[in-house]
N, C-alpha and C positions, 0 to 999 in steps of 0.2 A: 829257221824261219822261212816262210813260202812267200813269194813273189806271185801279184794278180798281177796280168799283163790284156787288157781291154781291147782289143780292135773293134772298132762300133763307127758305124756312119749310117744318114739316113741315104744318103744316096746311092745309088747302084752305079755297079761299073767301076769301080776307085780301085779294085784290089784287095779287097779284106780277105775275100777266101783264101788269095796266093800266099798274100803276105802270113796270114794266122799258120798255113798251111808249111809253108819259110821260116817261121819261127820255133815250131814247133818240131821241126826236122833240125834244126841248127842246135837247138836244146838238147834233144835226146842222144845228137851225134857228141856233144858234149858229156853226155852221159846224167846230165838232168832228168831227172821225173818231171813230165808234163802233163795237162789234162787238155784237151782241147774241146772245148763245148760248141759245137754247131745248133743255132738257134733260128738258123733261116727256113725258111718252109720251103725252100727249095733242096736243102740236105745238101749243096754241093761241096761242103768240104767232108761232112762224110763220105758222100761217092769218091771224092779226092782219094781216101783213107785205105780204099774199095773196097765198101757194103755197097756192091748197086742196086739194091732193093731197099731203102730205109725204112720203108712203110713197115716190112715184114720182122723188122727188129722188135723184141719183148718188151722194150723198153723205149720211150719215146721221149722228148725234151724233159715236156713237163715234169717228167716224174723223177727223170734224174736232177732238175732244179731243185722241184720240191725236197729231194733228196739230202742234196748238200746243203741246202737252208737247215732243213731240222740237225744235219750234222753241228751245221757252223753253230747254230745256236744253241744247240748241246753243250758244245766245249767254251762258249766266249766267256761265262765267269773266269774259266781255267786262263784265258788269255788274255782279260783284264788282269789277274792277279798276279801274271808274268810280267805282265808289263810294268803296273806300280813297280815291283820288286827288283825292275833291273832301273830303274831311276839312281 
């Protein structure tokens, strides 16, 4: 079973990037599969990642959101049906 883990604030300055960027380093040294989605329009935790040119990636937010939506929604009967079943 996967773990969503949110960092979101409207404010600037707080740390999201660091911390997203901390968690997801701690995970993987753990040897966790992680996905790390930067959604800010400033790309800076992909530059963090370092792609320094985000613009010039094939693939851009939207599409890998749009992406894992049609995924998730593909599979969520399968993950209703897990769920009743393990009650």
């Amino acid at each position: 079973m996967c773990k969503v883990i949110a960092v979101s604030s409207n404010k600037g300055g707080v740390a999201k990037t660091t911390s997203t960027l901390n968690l997801g380093i701690g995970l993987a040294r753990k040897g966790k599969k992680d996905l790390l989605i930067d959604v800010d329009g400033q790309a800076d935790l992909t530059k963090c990642l370092g792609i320094r040119d985000p613009e010039k990636l094939d693939y851009h937010e939207n599409q890998v959101l749009r992406n894992l939506v049609f995924v998730f929604f593909r599979h969520l009967p399968a993950f209703f049906h897990l769920k009743r079943s393990c009650r």
